[in-house]
C-alpha positions in Angstrom: -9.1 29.8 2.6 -7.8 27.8 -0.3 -8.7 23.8 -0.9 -6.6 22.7 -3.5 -8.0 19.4 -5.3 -6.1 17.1 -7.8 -8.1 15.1 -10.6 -7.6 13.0 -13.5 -7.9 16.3 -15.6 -5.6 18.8 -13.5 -5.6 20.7 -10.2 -8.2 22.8 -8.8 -8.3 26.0 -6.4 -11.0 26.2 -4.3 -11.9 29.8 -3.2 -14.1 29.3 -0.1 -14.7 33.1 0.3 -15.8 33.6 -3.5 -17.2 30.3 -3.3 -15.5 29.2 -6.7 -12.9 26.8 -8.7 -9.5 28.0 -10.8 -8.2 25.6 -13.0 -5.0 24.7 -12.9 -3.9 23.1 -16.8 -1.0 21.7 -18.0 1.0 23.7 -20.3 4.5 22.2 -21.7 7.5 24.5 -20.6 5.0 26.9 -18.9 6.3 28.0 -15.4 3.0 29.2 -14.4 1.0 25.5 -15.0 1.7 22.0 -14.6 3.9 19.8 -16.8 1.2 16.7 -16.2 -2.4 16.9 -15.8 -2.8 13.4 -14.1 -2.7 14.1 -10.3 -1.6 11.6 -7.9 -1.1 13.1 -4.3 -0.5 16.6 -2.7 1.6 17.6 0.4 2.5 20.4 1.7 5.9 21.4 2.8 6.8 23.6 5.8 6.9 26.9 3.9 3.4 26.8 2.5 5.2 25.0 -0.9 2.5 22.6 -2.6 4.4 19.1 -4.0 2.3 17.5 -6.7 2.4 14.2 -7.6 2.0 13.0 -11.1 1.3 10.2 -13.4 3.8 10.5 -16.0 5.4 14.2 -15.1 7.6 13.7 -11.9 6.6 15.8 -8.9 5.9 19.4 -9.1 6.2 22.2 -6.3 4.0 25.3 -6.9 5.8 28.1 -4.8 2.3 30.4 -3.9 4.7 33.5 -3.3 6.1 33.3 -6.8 3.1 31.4 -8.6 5.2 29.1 -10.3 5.9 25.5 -10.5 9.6 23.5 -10.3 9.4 20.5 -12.1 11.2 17.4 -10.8 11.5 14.5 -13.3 13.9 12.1 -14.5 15.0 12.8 -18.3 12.8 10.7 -21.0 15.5 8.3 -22.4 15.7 7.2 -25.8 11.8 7.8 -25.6 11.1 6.0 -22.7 9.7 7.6 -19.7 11.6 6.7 -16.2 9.4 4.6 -14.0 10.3 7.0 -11.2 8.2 10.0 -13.1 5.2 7.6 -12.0 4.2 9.5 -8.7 2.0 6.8 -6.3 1.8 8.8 -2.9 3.9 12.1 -1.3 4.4 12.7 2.6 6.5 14.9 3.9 8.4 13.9 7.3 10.5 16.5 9.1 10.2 18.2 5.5 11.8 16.0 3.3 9.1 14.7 1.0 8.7 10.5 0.6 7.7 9.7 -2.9 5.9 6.2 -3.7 6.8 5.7 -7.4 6.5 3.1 -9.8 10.3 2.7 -10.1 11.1 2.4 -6.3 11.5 5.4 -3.6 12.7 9.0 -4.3 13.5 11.2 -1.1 13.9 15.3 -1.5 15.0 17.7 0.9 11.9 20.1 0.7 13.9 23.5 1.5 16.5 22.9 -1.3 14.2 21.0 -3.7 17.0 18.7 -4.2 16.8 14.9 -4.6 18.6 13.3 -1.5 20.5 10.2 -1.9 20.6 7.0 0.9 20.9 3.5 1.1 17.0 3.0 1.7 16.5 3.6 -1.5 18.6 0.6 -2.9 16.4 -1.7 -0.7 13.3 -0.4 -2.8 14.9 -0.2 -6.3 13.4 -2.9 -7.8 9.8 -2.5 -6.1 7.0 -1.1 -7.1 6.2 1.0 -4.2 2.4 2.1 -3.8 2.1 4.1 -0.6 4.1 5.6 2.7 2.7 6.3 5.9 4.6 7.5 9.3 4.2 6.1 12.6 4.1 8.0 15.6 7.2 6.5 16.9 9.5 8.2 13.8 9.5 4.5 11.8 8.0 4.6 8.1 5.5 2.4 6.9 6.8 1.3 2.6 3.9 -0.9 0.5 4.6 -2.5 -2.3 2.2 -3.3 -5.3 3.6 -7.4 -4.3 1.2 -6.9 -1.5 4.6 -6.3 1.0 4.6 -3.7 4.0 7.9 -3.2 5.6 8.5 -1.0 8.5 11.6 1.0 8.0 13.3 2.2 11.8 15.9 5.2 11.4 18.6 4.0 13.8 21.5 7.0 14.2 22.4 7.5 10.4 21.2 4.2 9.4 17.9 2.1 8.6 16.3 -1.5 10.0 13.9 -3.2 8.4 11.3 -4.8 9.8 8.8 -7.0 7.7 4.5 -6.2 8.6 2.9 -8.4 5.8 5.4 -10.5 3.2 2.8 -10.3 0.4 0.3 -13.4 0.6 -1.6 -12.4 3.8 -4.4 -10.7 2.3 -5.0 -13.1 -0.4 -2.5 -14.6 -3.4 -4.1 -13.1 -6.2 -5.6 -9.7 -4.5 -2.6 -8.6 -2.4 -2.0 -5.2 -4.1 -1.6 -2.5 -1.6 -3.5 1.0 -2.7 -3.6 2.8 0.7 -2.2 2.8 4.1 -2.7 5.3 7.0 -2.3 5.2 10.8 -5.4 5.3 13.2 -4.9 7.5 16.8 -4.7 4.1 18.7 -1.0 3.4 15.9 -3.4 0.5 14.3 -2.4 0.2 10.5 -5.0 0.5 8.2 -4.5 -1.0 4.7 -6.6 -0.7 1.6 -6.4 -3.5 -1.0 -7.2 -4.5 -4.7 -10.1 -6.6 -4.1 -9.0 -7.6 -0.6 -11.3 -5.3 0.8 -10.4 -3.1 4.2 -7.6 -4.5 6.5 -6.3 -3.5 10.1 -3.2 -4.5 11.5 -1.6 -4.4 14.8 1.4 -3.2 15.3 2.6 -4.4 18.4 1.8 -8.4 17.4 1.1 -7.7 13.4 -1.4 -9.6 13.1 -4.2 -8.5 10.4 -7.8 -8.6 10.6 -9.5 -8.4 7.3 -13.3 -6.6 6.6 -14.2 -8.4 2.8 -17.2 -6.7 1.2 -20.3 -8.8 1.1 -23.6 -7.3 -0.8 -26.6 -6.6 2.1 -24.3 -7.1 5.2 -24.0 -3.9 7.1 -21.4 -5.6 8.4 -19.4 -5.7 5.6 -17.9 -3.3 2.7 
């Protein structure tokens, strides 16, 4: 078995049975390494394909068969990186892959590798998403750095939107959302700049808030 692990400095292979690390670097134009060595997220697709996420590069898909990367980035123009090459978060969801980016919300169809186009995304353009989670009832959970959380319903071809948190509910200056999952009781768990641990729920949304506090147990 295989634990692949992404870092600040490039990817790692873990080898369980050799009980050792490969280094993954980043080589410009290189097929066989990364075009970015700042990792962001990792997701697997339904073939056994690994999407990266990465800082500056775009996402990048090692194929394990072929032991090569894809790269796919928006073109640097007039020397100015796309804000969409700025990978936050990947999940994959009936394999096509959600991408949190700095410059709104990409969508790819994992088989194909292609970028897939859709009105969601023009409701996200101007944000600055920071994470994705799925709910078990098929809607998507979008954060945005402004500290908003919408759910996102697929309704036969087409999207409702459904605001959780409108940006001020876990504090006006510390509302940043880093980090959302789903707990097996569907409560929404949020992860803050300095607004500690939340929990929402999601039938009523309302959000209960854990704030560190030094020598409480209690507490962060």
């Amino acid at each position: 078995q295989q634990l692949w692990i992404g870092t600040g400095q490039g990817l790692c292979i873990y080898n369980q049975e050799l009980d050792n690390f490969i280094n993954v670097d980043s080589i410009q134009g290189n097929r066989n390494f990364l075009n970015n060595r700042y990792i962001t997220d990792l997701e697997f697709d339904s073939k056994g394909n690994l999407w990266i996420g990465t800082h500056e590069g775009g996402v990048n898909v090692y194929d394990p068969v072929r032991r090569e990367f894809t790269y796919l980035a928006d073109s640097t123009r007039q020397g100015i990186l796309p804000s969409t090459n700025f990978i936050n978060t990947l999940v994959n969801i009936d394999d096509v892959i959600w991408c949190s980016t700095k410059g709104g919300l990409l969508l790819f169809d994992a088989p194909s590798r292609k970028k897939l186009s859709s009105g969601l995304l023009a409701r996200f353009s101007n944000a600055q998403v920071s994470a994705i989670a799925a709910e078990k009832s098929g809607s998507i959970l979008i954060a945005t750095v402004k500290g908003e959380l919408t759910r996102v319903i697929p309704l036969n071809g087409r999207f409702d939107f459904q605001p959780v948190l409108k940006g001020t509910e876990l504090g006006e200056s510390s509302n940043r959302i880093l980090t959302l999952s789903i707990d097996e009781k569907g409560n929404i768990l949020v992860g803050g700049e300095n607004s500690g641990f939340n929990w929402i729920e999601p039938r009523t949304n309302r959000v209960y808030r854990i704030l560190a506090e030094e020598g409480n147990i209690k507490r962060l």
